[in-house]
C-alpha positions as CSV (number, residue, x, y, z in Angstrom):
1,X,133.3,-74.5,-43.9
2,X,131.5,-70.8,-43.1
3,X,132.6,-69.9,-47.3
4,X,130.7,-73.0,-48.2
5,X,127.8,-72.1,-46.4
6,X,127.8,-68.7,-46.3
7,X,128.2,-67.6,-49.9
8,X,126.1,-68.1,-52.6
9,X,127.0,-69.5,-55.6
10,X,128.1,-66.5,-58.5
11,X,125.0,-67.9,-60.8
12,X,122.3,-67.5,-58.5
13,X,124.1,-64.5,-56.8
14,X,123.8,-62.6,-60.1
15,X,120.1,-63.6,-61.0
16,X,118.8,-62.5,-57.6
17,X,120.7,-59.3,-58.3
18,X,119.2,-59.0,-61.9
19,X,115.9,-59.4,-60.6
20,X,116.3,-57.0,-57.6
21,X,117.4,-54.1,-60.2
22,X,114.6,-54.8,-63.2
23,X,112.0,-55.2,-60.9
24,X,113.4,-52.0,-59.0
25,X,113.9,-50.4,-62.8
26,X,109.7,-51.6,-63.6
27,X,108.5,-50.2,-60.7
28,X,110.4,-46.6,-61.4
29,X,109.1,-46.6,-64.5
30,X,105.5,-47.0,-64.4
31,X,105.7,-44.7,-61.3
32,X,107.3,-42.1,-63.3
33,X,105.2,-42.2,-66.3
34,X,101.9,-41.9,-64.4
35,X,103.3,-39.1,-62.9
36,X,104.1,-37.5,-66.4
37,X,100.5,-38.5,-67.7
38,X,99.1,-36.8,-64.9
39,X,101.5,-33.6,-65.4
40,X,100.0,-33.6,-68.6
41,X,96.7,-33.7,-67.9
42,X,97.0,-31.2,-65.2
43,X,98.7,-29.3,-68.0
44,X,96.2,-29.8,-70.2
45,X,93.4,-29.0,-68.0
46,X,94.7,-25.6,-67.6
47,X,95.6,-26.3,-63.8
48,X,91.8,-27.1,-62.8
49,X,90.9,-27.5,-59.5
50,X,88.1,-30.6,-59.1
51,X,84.7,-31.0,-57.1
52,X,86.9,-31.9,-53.8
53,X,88.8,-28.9,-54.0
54,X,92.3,-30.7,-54.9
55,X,94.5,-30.9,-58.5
56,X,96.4,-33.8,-59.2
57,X,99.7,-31.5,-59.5
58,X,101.0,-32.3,-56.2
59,X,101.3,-35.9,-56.9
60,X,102.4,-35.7,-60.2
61,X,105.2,-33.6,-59.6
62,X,106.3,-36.2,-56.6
63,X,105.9,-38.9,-59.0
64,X,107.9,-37.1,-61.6
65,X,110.7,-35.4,-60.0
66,X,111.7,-38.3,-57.6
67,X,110.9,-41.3,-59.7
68,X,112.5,-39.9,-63.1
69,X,116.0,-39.3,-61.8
70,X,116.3,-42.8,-60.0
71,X,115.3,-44.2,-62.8
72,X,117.9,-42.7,-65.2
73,X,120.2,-43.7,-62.7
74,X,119.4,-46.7,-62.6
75,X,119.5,-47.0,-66.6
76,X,123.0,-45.8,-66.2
77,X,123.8,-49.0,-64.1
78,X,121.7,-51.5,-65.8
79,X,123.1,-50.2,-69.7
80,X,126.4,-50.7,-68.4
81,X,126.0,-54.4,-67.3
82,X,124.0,-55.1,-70.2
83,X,126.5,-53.9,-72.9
84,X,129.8,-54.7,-71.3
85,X,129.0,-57.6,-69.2
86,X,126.9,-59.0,-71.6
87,X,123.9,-59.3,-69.4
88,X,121.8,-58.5,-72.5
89,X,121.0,-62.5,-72.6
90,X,119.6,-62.8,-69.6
91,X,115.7,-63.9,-69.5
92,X,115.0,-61.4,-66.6
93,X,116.0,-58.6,-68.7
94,X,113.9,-59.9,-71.6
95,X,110.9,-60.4,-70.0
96,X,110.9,-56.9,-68.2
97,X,111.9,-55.4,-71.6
98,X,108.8,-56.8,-73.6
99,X,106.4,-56.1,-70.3
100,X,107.2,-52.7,-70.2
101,X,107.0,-51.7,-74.0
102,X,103.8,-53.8,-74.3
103,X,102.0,-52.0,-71.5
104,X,103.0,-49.2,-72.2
105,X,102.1,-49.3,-76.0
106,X,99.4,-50.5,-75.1
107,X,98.0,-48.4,-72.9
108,X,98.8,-45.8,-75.4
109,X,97.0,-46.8,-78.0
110,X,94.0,-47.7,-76.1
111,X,93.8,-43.8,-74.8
112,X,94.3,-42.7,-78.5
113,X,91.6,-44.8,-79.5
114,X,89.4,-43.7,-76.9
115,X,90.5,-40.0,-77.6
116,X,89.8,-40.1,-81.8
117,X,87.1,-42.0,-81.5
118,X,84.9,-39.7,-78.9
119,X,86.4,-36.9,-81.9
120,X,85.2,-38.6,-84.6
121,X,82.0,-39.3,-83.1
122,X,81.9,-35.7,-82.2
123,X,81.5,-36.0,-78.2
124,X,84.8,-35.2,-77.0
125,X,84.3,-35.8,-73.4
126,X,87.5,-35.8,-71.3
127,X,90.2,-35.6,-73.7
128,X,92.5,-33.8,-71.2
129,X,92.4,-37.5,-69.8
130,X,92.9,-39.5,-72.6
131,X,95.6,-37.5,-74.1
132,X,97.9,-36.8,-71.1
133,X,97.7,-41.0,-70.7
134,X,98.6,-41.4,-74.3
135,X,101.1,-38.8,-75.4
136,X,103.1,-40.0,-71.7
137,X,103.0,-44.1,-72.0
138,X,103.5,-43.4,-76.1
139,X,106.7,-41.7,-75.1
140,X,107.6,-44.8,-73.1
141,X,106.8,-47.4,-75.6
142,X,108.9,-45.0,-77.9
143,X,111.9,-45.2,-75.5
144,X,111.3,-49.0,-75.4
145,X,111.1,-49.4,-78.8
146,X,114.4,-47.6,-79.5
147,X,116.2,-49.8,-77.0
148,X,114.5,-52.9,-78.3
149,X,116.2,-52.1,-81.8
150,X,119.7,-51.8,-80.5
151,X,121.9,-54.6,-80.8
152,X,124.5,-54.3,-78.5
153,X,122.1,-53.8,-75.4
154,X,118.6,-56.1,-76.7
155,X,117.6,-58.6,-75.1
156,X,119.2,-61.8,-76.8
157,X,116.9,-64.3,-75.8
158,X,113.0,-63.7,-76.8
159,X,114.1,-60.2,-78.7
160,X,110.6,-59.9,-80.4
161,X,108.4,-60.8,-77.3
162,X,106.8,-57.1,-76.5
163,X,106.6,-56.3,-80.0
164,X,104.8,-60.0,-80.3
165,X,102.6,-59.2,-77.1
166,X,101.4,-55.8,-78.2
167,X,100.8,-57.2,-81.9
168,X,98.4,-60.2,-80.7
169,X,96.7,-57.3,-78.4
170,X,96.0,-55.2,-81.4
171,X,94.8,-57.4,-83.0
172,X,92.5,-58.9,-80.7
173,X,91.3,-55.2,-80.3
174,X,90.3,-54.6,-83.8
175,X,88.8,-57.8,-83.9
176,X,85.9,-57.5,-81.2
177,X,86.0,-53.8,-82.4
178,X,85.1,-55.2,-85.6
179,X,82.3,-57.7,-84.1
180,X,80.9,-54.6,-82.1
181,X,80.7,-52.7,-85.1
182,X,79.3,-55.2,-87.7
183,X,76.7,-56.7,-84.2
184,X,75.3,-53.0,-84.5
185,X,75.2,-52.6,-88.1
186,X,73.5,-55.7,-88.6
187,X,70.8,-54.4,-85.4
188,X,70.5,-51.6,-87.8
189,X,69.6,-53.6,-90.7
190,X,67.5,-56.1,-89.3
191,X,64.3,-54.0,-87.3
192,X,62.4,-55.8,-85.0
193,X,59.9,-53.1,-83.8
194,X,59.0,-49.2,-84.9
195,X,61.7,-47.9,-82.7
196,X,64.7,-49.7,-85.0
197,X,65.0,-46.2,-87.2
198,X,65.5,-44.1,-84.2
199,X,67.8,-46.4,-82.3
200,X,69.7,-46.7,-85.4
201,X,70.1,-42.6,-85.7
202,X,71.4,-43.1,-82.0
203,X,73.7,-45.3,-82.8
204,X,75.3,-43.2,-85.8
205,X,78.4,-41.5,-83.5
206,X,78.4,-45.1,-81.8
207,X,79.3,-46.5,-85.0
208,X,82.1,-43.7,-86.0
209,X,83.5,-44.5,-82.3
210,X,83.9,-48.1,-83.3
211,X,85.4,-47.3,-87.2
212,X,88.3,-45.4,-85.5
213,X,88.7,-48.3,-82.9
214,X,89.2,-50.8,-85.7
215,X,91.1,-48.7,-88.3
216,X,93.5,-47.7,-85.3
217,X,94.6,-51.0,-83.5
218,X,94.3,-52.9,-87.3
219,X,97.1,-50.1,-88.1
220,X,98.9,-50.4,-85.1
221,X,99.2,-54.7,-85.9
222,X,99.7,-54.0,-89.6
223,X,102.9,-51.9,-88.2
224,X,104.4,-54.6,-85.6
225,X,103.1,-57.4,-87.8
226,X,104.6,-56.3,-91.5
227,X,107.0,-53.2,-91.0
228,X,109.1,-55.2,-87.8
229,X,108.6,-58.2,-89.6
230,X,107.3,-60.4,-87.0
231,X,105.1,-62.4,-90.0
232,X,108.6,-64.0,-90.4
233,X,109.8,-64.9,-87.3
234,X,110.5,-68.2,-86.4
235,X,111.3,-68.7,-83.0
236,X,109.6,-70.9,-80.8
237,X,107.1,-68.5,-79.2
238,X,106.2,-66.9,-82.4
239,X,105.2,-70.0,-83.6
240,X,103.1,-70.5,-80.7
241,X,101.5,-67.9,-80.5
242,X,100.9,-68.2,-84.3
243,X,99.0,-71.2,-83.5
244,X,97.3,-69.9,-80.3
245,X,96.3,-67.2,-82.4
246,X,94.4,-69.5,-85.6
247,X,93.0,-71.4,-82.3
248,X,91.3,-68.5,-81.0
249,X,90.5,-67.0,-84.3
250,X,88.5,-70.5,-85.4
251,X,86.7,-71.2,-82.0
252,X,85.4,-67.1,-82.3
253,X,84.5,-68.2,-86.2
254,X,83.1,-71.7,-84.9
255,X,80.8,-70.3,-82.2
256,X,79.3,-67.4,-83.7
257,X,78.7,-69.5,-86.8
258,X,76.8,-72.2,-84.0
259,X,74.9,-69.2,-82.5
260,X,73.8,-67.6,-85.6
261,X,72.5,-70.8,-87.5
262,X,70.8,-71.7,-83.8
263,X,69.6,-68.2,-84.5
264,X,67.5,-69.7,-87.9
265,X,67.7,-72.5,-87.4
266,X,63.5,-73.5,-87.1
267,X,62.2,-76.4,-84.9
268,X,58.6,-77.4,-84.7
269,X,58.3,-76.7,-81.3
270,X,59.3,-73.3,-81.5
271,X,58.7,-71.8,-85.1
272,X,56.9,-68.9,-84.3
273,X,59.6,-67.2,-82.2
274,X,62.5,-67.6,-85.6
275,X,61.7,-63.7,-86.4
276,X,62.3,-62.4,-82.8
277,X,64.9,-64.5,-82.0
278,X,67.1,-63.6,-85.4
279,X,66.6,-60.1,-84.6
280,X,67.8,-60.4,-81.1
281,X,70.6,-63.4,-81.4
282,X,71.8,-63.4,-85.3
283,X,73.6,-59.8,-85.4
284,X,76.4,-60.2,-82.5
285,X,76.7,-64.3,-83.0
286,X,77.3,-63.5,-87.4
287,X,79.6,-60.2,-85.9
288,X,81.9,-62.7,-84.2
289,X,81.4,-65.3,-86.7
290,X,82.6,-62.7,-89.6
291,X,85.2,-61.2,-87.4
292,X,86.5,-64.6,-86.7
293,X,86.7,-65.8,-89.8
294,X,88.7,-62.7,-91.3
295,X,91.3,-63.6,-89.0
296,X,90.9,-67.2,-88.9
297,X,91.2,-67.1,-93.3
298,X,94.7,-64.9,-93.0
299,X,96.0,-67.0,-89.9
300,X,95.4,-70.3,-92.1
301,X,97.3,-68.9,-94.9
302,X,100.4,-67.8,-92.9
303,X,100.5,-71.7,-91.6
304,X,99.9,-72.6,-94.7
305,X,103.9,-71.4,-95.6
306,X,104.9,-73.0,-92.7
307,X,106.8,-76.3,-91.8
308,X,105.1,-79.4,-91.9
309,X,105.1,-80.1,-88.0
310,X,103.4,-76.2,-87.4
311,X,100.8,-77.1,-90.0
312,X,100.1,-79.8,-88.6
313,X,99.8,-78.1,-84.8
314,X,97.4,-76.1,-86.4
315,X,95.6,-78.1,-87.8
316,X,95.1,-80.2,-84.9
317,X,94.1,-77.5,-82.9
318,X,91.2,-76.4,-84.8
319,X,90.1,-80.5,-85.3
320,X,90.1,-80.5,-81.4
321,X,87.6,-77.7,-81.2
322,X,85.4,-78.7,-83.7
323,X,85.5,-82.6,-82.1
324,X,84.7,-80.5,-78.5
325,X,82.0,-78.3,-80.0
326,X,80.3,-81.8,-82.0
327,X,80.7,-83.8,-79.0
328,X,78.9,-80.8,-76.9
329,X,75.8,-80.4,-79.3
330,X,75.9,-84.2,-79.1
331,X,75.5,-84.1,-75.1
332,X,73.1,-81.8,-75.6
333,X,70.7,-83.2,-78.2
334,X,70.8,-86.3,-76.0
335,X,69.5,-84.0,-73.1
336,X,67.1,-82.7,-74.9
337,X,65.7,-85.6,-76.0
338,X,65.6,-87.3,-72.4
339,X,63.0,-84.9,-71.7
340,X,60.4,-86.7,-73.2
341,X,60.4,-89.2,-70.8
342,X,60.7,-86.4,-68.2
343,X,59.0,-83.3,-67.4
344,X,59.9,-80.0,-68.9
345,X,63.0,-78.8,-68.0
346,X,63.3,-75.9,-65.1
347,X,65.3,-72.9,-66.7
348,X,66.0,-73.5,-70.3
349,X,63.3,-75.4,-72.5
350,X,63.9,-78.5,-74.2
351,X,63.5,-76.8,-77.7
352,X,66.2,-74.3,-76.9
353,X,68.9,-76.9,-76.0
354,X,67.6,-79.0,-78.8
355,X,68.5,-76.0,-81.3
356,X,71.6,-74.9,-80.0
357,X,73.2,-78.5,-79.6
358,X,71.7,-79.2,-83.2
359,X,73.6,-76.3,-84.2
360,X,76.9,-77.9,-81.8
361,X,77.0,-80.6,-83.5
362,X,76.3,-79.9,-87.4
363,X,78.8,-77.3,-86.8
364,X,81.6,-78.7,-85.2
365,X,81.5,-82.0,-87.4
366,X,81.6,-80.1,-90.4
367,X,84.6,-78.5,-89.4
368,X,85.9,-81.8,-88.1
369,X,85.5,-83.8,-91.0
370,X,87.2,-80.7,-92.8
371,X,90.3,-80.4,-91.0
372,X,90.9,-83.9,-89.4
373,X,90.2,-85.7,-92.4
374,X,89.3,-89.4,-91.3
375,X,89.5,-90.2,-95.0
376,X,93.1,-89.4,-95.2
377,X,95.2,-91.8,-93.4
378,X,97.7,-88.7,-91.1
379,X,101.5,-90.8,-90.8
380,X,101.3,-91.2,-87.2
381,X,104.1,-90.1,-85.6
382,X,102.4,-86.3,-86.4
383,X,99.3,-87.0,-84.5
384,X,100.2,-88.8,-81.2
385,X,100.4,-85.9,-78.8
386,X,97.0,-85.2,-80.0
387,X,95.7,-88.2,-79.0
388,X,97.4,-88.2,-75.9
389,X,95.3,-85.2,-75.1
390,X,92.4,-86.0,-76.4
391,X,92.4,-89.3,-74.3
392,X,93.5,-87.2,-71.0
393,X,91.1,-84.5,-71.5
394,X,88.0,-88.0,-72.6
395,X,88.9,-89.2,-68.9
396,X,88.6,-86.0,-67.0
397,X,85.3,-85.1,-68.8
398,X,84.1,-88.8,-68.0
399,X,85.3,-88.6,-64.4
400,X,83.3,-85.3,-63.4
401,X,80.4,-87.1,-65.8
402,X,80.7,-90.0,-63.4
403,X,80.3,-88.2,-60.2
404,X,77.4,-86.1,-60.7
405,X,75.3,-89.2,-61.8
406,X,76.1,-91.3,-58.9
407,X,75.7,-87.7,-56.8
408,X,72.6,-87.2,-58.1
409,X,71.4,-91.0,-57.9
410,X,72.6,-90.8,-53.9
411,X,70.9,-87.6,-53.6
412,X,67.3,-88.9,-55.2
413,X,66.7,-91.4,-53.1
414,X,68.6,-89.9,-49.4
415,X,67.2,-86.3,-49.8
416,X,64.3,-87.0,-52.3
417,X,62.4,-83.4,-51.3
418,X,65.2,-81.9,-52.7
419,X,65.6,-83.4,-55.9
420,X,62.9,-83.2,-59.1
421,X,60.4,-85.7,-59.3
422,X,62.0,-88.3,-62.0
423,X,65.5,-89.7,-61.3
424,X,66.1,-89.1,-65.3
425,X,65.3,-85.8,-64.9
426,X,68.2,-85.5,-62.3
427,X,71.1,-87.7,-64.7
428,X,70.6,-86.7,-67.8
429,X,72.5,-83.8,-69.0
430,X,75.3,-85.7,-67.1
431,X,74.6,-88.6,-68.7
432,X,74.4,-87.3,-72.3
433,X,77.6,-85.8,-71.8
434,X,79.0,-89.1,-70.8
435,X,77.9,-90.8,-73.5
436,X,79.1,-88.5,-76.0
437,X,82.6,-88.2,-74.3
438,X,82.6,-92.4,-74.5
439,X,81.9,-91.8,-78.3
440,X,85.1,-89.9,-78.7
441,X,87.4,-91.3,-76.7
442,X,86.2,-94.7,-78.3
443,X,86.7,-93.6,-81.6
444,X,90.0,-92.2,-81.0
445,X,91.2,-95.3,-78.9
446,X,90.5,-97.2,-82.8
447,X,92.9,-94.3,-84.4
448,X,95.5,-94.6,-81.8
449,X,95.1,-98.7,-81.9
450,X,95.8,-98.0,-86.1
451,X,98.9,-95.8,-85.5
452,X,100.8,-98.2,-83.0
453,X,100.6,-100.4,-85.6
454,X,101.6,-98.5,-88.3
455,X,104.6,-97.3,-86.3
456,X,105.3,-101.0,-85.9
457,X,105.8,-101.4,-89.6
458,X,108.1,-99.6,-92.5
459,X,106.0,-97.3,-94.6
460,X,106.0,-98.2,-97.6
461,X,108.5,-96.5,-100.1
462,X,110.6,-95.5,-97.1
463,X,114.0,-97.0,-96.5
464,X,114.0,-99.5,-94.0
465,X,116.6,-99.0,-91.1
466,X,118.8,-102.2,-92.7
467,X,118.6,-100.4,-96.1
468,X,119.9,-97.4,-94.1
469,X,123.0,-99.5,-93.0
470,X,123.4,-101.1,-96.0
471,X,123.5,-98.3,-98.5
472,X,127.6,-96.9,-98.9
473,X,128.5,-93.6,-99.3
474,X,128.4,-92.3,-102.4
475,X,131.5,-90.4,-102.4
476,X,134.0,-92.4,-101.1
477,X,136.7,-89.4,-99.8
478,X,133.8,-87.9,-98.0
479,X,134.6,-87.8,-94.3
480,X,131.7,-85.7,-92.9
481,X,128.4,-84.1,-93.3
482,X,126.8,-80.7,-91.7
483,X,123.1,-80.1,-92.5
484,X,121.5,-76.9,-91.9
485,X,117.6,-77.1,-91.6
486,X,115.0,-75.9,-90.0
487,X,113.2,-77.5,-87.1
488,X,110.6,-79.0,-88.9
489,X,113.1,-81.0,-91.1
490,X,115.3,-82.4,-88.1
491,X,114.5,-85.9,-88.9
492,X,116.6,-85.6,-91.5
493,X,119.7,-85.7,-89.5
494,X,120.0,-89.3,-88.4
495,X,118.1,-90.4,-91.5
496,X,121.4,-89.3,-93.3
497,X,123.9,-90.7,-90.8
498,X,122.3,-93.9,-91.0
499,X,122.0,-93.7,-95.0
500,X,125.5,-92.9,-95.6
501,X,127.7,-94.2,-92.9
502,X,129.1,-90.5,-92.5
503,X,129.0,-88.6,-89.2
504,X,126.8,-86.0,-89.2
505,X,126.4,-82.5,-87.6
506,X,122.9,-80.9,-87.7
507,X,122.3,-76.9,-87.0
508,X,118.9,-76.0,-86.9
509,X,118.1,-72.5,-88.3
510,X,115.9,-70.2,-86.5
511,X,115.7,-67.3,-89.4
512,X,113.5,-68.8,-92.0
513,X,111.6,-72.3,-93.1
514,X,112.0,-74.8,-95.9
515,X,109.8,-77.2,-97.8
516,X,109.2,-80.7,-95.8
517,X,111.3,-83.6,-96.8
518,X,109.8,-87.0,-96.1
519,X,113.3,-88.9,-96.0
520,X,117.3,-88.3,-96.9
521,X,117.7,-90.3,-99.8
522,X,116.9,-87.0,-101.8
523,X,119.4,-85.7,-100.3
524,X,122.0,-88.0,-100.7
525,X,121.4,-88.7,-104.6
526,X,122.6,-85.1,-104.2
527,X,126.2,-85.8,-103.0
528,X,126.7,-86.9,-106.2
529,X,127.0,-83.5,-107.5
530,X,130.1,-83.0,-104.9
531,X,133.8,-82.5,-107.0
532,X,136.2,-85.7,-106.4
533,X,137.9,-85.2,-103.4
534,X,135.8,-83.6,-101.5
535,X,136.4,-84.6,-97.6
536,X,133.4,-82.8,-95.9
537,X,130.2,-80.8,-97.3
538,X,127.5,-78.4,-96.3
539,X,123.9,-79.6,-97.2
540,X,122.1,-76.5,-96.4
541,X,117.7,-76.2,-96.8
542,X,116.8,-73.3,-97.8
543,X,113.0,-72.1,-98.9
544,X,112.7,-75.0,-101.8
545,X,116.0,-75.6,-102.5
546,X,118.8,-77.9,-101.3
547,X,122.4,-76.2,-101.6
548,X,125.0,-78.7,-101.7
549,X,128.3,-77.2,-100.7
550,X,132.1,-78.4,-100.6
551,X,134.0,-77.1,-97.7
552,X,137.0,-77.6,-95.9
553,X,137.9,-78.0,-92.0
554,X,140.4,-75.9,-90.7
């Protein structure tokens, strides 16, 4: 009875201990290499003494000295269990792995970037700083790296996720970089007052600061991205994050394009203030908007190569933020137009909402119409999680729309001296967001009403489950069938039991991606291609072609 109680199971046992010993390993690390970035800088610094009288040597050596040693030790113990105990799978060790060679590359690179850039601009500042921090975390990420590239001690599950973390944060660097830099140039290029020629001279070493900032972290992606070949990787979280990333790329694209033509965009009201207001809104919304779009353009061709079902994710991603972004300028051009049978609005004027939810809405149904296509009749099975969340996310909206009206209607008329004078005045922009929210979820509720029913019923020129049943094998000494695809194609697995009678094993492939195949009776027109005799094949997708193969059990 006391062995039941009193000893932990061996599985849990062993993940406490892994946990216990990478967290222990983390914390040695990032201790000891801030103490060698300080040794460095103190280094560096010639041994300087600061305002208070005190170095940073003292601490840097404790940091160094005590730290590195237990955490070679450690290493010692923890390479040990990973390559003969085969601990290397674990999903502690991988996440540890890819958190410290992403924080520590990129902290590196951010210091190096700091560092060149003050250089290139010519105002050095504290470069002791910046290159102690980046020559000591670039010697970890180094260190990282190498480990991340052996086989027999890599992490096994989620091998590429530092190298995927740090890529994604380069890039996101050398975008805003990019915005910063093409926000001022534009400031440069459109003056709005006698000053613009000297505040453009200014901003001359500003300008080389930001160059090096882009050309360094866009270098630092293109490495992780093309030379470690993460543009082909196929796992699960690559492929999310591939999507994550078009989804940020298009809503930075979406709203600077919203914000720049709300920039131009002139309204009677308001047309004398188009000059000032380009010159002081159009450069950093059209800086994000180009930025965005560069990345959005080269994100949309890489899904573009993709499987059908992560085309598809992407697509519906971007469709749900243009439908948000529409159904937001719709809100808000309702709001605005509220106010005529209100007084003026307290804060921002009717004109300005008026513009920039113009601007919402042109631009977001634009892109909707683009990418969701209500022309095009989607097959429905690809689309219902999307309208899953678009109907959850249509009932939150309209829930929170629902209690600020009847808050405000109960506050009007119990605590009318603290309320505006109108009750219109106090529902409207909740009420114009509730009406647009009813809009889309009504719409969508027809879509959703139109797939159920097309689920309901065979599409047409598509085998029917009795033609599935019905149709023999064509080979009549086949006994089995084993289909390799990838995940995007794993529909066709039952399709082909069904079709041929024959038992089949699927494997899904995790290395590379093949074309979309609507159905298996391609493939099973094939297995007439098998020699007579043949008791079991291999039916293997690969890029565009189908390899038909004759094997043998053992």
């Amino acid at each position: 009875m006391s062995t039941a109680t009193g000893m932990a199971p061996a599985p849990i046992l062993s993940t406490v201990r892994q946990l216990v010993l990478h967290l222990l390993f983390f914390i040695l690390l990032m201790v000891f290499t801030s103490g060698l970035a300080s040794l460095l800088t103190s280094v560096f610094q010639g041994f300087a003494v600061d305002e208070f009288g005190s170095t940073q040597l003292p601490l840097a050596l404790a940091q160094t000295i005590i730290a590195g040693p237990l955490a070679w030790i450690l290493w010692r113990q923890l390479r040990r269990f990973l390559s003969i105990q085969r601990e290397n799978s674990s999903l502690v060790w991988s996440v540890q792995a890819a958190a410290v060679y992403a924080l520590a590359a990129m902290i590196s690179v951010h210091n190096f970037s700091v560092l060149f850039g003050q250089l290139a601009a010519g105002r050095p500042g504290y470069w002791q700083d910046q290159l102690g921090l980046g020559v000591a975390w670039g010697v970890l990420a180094f260190w990282q790296h190498r480990i991340l590239r052996q086989p027999e001690i890599a992490p096994r599950r989620l091998p590429n996720l530092g190298w995927q973390v740090a890529s994604y944060y380069f890039l996101l660097v050398a975008a805003l970089s990019l915005a910063a830099l093409l926000y001022l140039g534009l400031g440069s290029i459109l003056p709005h007052d006698a000053l613009t020629h000297i505040y453009g001279a200014a901003n001359l070493p500003m300008l080389v600061n930001i160059c090096v900032w882009v050309l360094i972290n866009a270098l630092m992606w293109a490495w992780h991205w093309f030379g470690l070949r993460l543009r082909f990787a196929q796992d699960a979280v690559a492929q999310l994050a591939l999507v994550v990333a078009s989804a940020v790329a298009s809503l930075a694209c979406l709203l600077g394009s919203v914000f720049s033509l709300a920039s131009v965009l002139p309204l009677p009201m308001d047309a004398d203030s188009v000059s000032g207001r380009i010159a002081q809104d159009l450069p950093l919304a059209a800086g994000f908007a180009l930025a965005g779009a560069l990345a959005w353009v080269y994100f949309a061709a890489v899904l573009a190569q993709a499987n059908a079902w992560l085309r598809e994710a992407g697509r519906q991603v971007v469709s749900g933020i243009a439908l948000v972004l529409a159904a937001s300028g719709f809100g808000m051009i309702i709001n605005a137009l509220l106010t005529a049978f209100n007084a003026p609005l307290m804060g921002n004027s009717a004109s300005e909402i008026l513009r920039v939810g113009t601007a919402l809405l042109l631009v977001g149904m634009v892109s909707w119409l683009v990418f969701w296509r209500p022309a095009i009749h989607a097959p429905a099975e690809h689309r219902r999680v999307y309208l899953t969340l678009v109907f959850g996310v249509s009932a939150l909206v309209a829930l929170v729309a629902l209690i600020v009206v009847g808050y405000r209607i109960f506050a009007y008329f119990l605590t009318p001296e603290q309320v505006g004078p109108t009750l219109l005045g106090e529902v409207r922009a909740a009420l114009g967001l509730l009406i647009a929210t009813t809009v889309v979820a009504g719409y969508h509720f027809a879509v959703w009403r139109s797939d159920r029913s097309q689920l309901r019923r065979p599409v047409a020129g598509s085998p029917t489950a009795s033609e599935f049943t019905a149709a023999p094998a064509r080979n009549d000494s086949l006994s089995a069938l084993t289909l390799v695809t990838d995940q995007g194609n794993a529909h066709l697995a039952a399709q082909l039991q069904q079709l041929t009678g024959l038992p089949v094993q699927h494997l899904v492939r995790t290395d590379a991606s093949a074309k979309p195949v609507t159905d298996a009776v391609e493939l099973s027109t094939r297995l007439d291609e098998l020699p007579p005799g043949t008791r079991q094949a291999l039916l293997l997708l690969h890029g565009e072609e189908v390899l038909i193969v004759p094997v043998e059990a053992q």
